[in-house]
C-alpha positions in Angstrom: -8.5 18.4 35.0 -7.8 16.8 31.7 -9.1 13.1 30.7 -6.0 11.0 31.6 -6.3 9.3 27.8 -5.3 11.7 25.0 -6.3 10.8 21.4 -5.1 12.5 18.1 -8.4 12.8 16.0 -8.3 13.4 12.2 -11.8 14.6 11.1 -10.9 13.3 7.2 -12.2 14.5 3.8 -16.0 14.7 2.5 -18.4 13.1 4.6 -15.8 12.7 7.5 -16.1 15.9 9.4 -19.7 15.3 9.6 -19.9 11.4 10.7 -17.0 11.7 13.1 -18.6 14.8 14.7 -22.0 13.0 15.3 -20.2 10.1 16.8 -18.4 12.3 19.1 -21.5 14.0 20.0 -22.6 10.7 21.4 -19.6 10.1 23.4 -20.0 13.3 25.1 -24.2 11.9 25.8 -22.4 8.5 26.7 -19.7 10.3 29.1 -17.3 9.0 27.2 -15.4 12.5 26.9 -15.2 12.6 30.7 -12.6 10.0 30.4 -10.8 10.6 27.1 -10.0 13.6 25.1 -9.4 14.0 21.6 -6.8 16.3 20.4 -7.1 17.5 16.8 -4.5 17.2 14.2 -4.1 18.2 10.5 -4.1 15.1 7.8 -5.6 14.8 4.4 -6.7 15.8 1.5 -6.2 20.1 2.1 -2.3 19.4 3.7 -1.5 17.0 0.5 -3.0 20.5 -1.5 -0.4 22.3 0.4 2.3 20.3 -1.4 2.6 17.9 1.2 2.9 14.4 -0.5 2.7 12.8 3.3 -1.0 14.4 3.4 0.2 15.0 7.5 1.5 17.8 8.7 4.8 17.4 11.2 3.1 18.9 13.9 0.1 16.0 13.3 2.9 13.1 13.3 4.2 14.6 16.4 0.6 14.5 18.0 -0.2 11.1 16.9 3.5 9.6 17.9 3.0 11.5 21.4 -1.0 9.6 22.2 0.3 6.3 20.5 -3.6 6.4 19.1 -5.7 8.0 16.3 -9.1 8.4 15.3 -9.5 9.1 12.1 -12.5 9.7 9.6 -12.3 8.9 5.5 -9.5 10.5 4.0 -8.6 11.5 0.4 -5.3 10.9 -1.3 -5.4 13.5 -4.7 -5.2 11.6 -7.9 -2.5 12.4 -9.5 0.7 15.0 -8.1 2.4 11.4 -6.8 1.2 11.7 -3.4 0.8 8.3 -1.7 -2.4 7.1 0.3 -2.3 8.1 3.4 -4.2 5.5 5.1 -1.0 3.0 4.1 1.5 5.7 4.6 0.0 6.2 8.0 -0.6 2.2 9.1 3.1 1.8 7.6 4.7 4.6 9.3 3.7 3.8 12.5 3.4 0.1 12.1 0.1 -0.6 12.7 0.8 -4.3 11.5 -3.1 -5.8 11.9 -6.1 -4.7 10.8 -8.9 -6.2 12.2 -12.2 -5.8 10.9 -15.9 -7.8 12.8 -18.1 -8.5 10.3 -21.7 -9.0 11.2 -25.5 -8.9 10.3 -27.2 -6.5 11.6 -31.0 -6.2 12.6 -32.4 -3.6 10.7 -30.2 -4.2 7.5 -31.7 -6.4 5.1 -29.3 -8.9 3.1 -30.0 -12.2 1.3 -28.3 -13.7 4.4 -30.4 -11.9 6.6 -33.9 -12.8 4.1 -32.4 -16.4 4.2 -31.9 -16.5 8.1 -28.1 -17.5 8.2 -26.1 -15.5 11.0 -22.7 -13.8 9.6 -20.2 -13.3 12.2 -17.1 -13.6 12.3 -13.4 -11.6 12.0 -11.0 -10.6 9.5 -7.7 -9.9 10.4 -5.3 -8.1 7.8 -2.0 -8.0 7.9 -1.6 -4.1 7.2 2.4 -3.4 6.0 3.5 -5.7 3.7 3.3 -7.4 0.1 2.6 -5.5 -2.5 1.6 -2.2 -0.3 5.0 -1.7 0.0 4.5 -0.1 -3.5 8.2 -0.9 -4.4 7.2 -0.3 -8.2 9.2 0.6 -11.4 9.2 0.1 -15.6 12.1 -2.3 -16.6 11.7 -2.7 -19.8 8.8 -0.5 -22.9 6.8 -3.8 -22.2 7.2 -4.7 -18.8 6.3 -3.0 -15.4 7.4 -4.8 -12.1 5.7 -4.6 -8.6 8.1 -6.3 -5.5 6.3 -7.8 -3.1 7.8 -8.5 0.5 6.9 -11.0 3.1 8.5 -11.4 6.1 8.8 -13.9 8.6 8.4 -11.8 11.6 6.0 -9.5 10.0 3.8 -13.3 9.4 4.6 -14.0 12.9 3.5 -10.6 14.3 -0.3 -10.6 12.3 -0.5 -14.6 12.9 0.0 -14.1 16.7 -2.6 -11.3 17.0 -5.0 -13.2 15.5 -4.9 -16.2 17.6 -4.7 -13.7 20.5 -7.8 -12.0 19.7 -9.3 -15.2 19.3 -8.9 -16.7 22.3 -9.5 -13.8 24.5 -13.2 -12.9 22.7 -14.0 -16.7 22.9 -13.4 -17.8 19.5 -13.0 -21.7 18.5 -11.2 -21.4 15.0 -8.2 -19.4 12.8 -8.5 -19.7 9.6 -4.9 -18.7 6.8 -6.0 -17.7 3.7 -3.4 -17.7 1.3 -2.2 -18.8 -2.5 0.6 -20.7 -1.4 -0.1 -23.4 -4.1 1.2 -20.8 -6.8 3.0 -18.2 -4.5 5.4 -21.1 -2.9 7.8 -18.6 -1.3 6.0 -16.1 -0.2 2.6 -17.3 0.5 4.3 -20.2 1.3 6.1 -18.3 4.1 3.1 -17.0 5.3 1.7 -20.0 5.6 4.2 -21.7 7.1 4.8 -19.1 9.9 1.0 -19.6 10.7 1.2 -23.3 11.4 4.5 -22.6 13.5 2.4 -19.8 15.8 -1.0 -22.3 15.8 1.3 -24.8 18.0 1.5 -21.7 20.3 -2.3 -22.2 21.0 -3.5 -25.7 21.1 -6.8 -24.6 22.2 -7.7 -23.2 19.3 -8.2 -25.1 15.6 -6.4 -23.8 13.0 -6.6 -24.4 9.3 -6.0 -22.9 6.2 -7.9 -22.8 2.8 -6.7 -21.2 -0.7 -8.1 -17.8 -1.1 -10.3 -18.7 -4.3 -11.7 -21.3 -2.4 -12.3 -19.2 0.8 -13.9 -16.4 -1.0 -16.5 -18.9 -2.9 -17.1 -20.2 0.8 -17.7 -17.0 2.3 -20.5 -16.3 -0.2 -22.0 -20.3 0.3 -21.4 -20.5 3.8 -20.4 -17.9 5.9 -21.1 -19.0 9.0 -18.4 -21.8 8.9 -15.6 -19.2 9.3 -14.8 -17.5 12.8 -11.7 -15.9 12.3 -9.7 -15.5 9.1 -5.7 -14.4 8.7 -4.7 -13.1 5.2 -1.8 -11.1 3.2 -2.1 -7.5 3.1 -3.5 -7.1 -0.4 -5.8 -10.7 -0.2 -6.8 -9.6 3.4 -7.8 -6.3 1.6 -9.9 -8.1 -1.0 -11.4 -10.6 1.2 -12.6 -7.7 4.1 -14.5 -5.8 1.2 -16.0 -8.6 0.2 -17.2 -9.7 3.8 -18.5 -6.0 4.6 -20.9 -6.9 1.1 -22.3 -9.9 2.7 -23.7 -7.7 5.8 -24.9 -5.0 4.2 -21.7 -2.7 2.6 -18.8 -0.8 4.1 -21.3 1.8 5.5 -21.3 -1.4 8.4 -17.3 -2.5 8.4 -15.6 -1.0 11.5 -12.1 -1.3 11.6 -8.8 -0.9 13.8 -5.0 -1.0 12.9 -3.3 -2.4 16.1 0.4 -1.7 16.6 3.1 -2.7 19.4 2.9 1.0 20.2 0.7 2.9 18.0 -3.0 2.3 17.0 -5.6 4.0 14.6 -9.1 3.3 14.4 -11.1 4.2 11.4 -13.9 3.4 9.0 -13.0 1.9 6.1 -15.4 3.3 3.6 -14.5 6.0 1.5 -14.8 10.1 0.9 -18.7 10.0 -0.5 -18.0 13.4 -2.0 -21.1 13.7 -3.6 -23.0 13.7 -0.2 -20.5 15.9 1.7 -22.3 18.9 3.6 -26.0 17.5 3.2 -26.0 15.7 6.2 -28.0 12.5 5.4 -24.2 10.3 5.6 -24.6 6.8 7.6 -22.7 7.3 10.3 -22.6 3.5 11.6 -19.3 2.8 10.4 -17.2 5.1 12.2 -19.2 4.7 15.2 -18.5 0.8 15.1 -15.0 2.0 14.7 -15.1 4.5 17.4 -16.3 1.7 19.7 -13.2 -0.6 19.0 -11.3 2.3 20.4 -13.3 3.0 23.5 -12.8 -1.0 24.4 -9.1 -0.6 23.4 -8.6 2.0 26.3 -10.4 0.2 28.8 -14.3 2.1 28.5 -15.6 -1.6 27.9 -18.6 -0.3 29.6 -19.5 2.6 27.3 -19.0 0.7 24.5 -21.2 -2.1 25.8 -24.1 0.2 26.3 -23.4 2.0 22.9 -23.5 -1.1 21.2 -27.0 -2.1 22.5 -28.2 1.2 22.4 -27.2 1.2 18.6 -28.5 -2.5 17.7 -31.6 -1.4 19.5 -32.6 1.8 17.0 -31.5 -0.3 14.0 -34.1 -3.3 14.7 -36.8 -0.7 15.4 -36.2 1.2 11.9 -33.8 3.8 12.7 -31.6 4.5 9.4 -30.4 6.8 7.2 -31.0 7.0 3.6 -28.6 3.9 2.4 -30.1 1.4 4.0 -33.2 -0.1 5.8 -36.9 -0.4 5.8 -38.1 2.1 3.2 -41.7 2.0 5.1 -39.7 4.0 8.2 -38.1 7.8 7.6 -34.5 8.3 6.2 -32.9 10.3 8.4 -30.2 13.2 9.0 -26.9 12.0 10.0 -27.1 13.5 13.0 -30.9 12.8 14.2 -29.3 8.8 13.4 -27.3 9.5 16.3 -29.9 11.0 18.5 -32.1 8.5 18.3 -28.9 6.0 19.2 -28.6 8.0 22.1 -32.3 8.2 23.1 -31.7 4.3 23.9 -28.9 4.4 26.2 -29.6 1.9 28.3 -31.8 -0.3 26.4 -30.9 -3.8 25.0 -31.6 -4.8 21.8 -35.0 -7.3 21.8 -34.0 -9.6 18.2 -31.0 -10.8 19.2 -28.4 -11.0 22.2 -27.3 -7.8 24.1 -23.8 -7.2 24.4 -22.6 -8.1 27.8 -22.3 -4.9 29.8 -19.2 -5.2 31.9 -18.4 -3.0 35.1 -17.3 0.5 34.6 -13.2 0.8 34.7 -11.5 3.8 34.1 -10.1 4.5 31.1 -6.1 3.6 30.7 -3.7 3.5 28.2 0.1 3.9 28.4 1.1 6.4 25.8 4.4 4.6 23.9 7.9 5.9 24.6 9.5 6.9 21.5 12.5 4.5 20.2 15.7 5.5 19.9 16.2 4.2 16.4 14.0 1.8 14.6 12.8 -1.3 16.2 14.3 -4.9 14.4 11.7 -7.3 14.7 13.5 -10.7 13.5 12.4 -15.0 13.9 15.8 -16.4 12.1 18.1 -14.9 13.8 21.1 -16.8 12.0 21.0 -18.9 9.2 24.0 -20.6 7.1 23.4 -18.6 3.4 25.2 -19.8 0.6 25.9 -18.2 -3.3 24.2 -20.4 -5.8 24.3 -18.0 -8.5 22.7 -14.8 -10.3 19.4 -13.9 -11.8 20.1 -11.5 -14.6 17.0 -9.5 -16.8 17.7 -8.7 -19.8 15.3 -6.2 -21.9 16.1 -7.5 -25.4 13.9 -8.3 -29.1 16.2 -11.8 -29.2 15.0 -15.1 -29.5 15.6 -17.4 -26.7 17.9 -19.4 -28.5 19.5 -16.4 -30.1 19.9 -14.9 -26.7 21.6 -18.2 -24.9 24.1 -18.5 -27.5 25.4 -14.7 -26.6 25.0 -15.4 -23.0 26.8 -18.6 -22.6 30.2 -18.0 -23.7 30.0 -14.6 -21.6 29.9 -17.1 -18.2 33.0 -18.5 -19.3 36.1 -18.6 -17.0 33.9 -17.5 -13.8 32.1 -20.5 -11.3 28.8 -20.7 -12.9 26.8 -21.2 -16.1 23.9 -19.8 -17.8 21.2 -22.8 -16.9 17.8 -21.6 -17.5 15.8 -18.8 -19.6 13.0 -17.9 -18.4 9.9 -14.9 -20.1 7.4 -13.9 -17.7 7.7 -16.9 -15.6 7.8 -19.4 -18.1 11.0 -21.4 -19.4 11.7 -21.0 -22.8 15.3 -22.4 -22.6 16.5 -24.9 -22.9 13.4 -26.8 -23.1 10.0 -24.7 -23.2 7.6 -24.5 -26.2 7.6 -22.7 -29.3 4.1 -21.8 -28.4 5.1 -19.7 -25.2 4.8 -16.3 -26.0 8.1 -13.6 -24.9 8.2 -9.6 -24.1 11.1 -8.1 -24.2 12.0 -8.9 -20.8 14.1 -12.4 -20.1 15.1 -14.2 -17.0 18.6 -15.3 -17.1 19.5 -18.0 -14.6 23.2 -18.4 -13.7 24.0 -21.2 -11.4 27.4 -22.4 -9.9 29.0 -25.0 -12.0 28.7 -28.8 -10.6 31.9 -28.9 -8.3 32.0 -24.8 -7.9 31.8 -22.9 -5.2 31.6 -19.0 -4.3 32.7 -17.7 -0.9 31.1 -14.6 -1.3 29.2 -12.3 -4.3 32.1 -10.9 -5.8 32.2 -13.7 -8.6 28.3 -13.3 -9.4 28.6 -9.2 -9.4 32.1 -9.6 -12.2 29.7 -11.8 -14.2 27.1 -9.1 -13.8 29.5 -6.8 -15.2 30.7 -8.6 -18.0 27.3 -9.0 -19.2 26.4 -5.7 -18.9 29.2 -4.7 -21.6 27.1 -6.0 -24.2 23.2 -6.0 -23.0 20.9 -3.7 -21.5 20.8 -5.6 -17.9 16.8 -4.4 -16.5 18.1 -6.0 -13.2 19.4 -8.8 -11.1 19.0 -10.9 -8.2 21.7 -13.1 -6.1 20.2 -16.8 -5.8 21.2 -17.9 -2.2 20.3 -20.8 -0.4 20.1 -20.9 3.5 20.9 -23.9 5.9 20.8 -25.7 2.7 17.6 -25.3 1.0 17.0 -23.5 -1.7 16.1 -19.1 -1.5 14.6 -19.2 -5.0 11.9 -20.3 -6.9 11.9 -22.3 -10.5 10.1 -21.2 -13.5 7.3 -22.7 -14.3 7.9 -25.4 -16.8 11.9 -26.1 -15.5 
């Protein structure tokens, strides 16, 4: 009879074959495979050689869609041929909206932290689709290159309410935002925002928030102050590298992208092509991983005994080649794992056992497919107003040179041209002489005092009128919404 749990596993690129097979090899010592089985499925680097850009075949997103769960080793996107990664593609395909990352010392793997005697512990959640993953990238001007970034208020919502979850239900005290929302107003100032709106949801728990140069100075000085930390996709991706290098490296950072409906589970680390096929790769990571999966489907147990079985051979000087004692043998990947497995059943001695729970069967509800995509949405009506145009215009001009052609143009509709800005920075009509421009300008349009404009047809004339005479790189509506302003000033205005 089949394992009631099916699980698409993607064996990866380089050393991923070899570390996901050892740590499957010690599920099936564990009994883990009674429970659970793994169905294979094609993604990487030899379907993105196929001329695949997805790097999945259709038959693997079928697999994956149908389980509503994947374990996956280290994949390889090919440089170059304009294929995307496929660790985003997959986490933003199937909206895998946290990643979640427990950062820890470990006995056995020597750190100035661990030479020093302070404890690291504590979590990183990511959130996993947005900002500037999005990759919504394009040249507007020879000079000038533009990357969109996107943050939403139910995307912020979504990450900020798993990581207060997660927090209270392993015990955790504190939730930490990590954000730039001193510079970033709008969008980190979103984030931020929607974090102390869900942090009322959970008065148990003490949240605060800290700039993310400041957090990342703290996390080298003081670690041990932090419990649980909530960042921005590309921050959060910053901030969990830097963590895994205060325990010892990535070879030690598990990781797991939780979704409504679908889930992966995956080490973080990369290819390690120049190891691949000897057999010496450290295969803690995925393992770590692995166990965030078997707790996930309900095989708390297995992973409990795992756990201790794994902190026991590291404290006695079981390690590979990248780490550890050098006075005890580096060994193969897979004699690693048999000595893991050798102490099933034993609790580690140098610090605290994992609680062992009762055994439960293994459960998880596979996702029933949506009919169309799924809206997630927190304002679900808001009063939006015109207030006027953004227009950017690639031109050699001056900034004065360049208001007195675009003035006059505004003439006869509801607004007027109000501001220039170059790379953020007003240049008109006050600014510095001393600002440096490209050849890319901000041109700010706002409505007229006593104007009004019912809808964007007014803005989009003006937009065409000016594009009879400049080359128009592209434009933005300024809007506000129940009254406050949807856009941000330059700096300097």
């Amino acid at each position: 009879m089949r394992p009631q749990v099916q699980i698409a596993l993607a064996r990866g690129d380089g050393i991923g074959p070899e570390i996901v097979d050892a740590t499957l090899e010690l599920f099936r010592i564990a009994g883990v495979l009674e429970q659970i089985h793994f169905v294979p499925v094609e993604m990487g680097r030899g379907v993105f050689e196929r001329g695949n850009s997805r790097g999945m075949t259709d038959e693997a997103i079928r697999t994956v869609e149908s389980c509503g769960l994947l374990f996956k080793g280290p994949m390889e996107t090919p440089k170059g041929g304009g294929g995307k990664s496929i660790n985003v593609t997959a986490r933003k395909m199937w909206g895998a909206f946290a990643n979640l990352r427990h950062v820890r010392n470990f006995p056995g793997v020597p750190t100035v932290y661990t030479k020093a005697g302070l404890p690291v512990n504590f979590y990183v959640v990511r959130e996993n689709v947005e900002d500037t993953y999005g990759g919504v990238e394009q040249r507007l001007t020879p000079d000038v290159v533009e990357c969109k970034r996107l943050i939403s208020a139910p995307g912020s919502d979504q990450v900020h309410r798993f990581a207060f979850e997660t927090a209270r239900r392993i015990g955790l005290r504190s939730v930490t935002c990590g954000h730039k929302a001193n510079i970033m107003k709008m969008t980190d100032g979103l984030f931020l925002d929607r974090f102390r709106s869900v942090a009322r949801e959970y008065p148990d728990l003490a949240a605060g928030d800290m700039i993310i140069d400041a957090l990342c100075m703290n996390l080298v000085i003081r670690p041990q102050q932090f419990e649980m930390i909530v960042l921005t996709n590309l921050q959060g991706d910053i901030v969990s590298d830097l963590a895994a290098g205060l325990v010892g490296g990535l070879g030690f950072a598990p990781s797991a992208n939780v979704g409504r409906l679908i889930s992966i589970f995956e080490a973080v680390h990369g290819t390690a092509p120049d190891i691949m096929g000897k057999g010496i790769a450290n295969p803690t990571a995925v393992l770590l991983s692995g166990l965030m999966l078997l707790r996930h489907v309900g095989l708390a147990h297995q992973a409990a005994q795992i756990e201790n079985a794994l902190v026991s051979a590291l404290e006695q000087g079981v390690r590979t080649g990248d780490f550890g004692d050098r006075a005890h043998p580096a060994l193969p990947t897979i004699e690693f794992v048999r000595q893991v497995a050798d102490r099933l059943g034993e609790s580690p001695k140098t610090v605290p056992p994992c609680p062992v729970p009762e055994q439960a069967r293994a459960s998880f509800t596979p996702p029933a497919k949506p009919g169309d995509n799924p809206r997630i949405s927190t304002f679900a009506s808001m009063k939006t107003e015109i207030a006027g145009l953004d227009v950017y215009v690639e031109t050699d001009m001056t900034p004065a040179e360049l208001a007195a052609r675009l003035g006059p143009r505004a003439e006869g509709s509801p607004f007027r041209l109000s501001m220039l800005s170059s790379r953020g920075t007003q240049v008109w009509p006050t600014g510095s002489v001393f600002t440096e421009v490209v050849d890319y300008y901000r041109a700010r349009f706002e409505l007229r005092p006593g104007a009004t404009a019912a809808d964007q047809a007014p803005a989009l004339a003006l937009l065409s009128r000016l594009g009879e005479s400049f080359t128009i790189a592209s434009y933005g509506l300024l809007r506000n919404f129940d009254g406050q302003r949807g856009y941000s000033l330059a700096q300097g205005q």
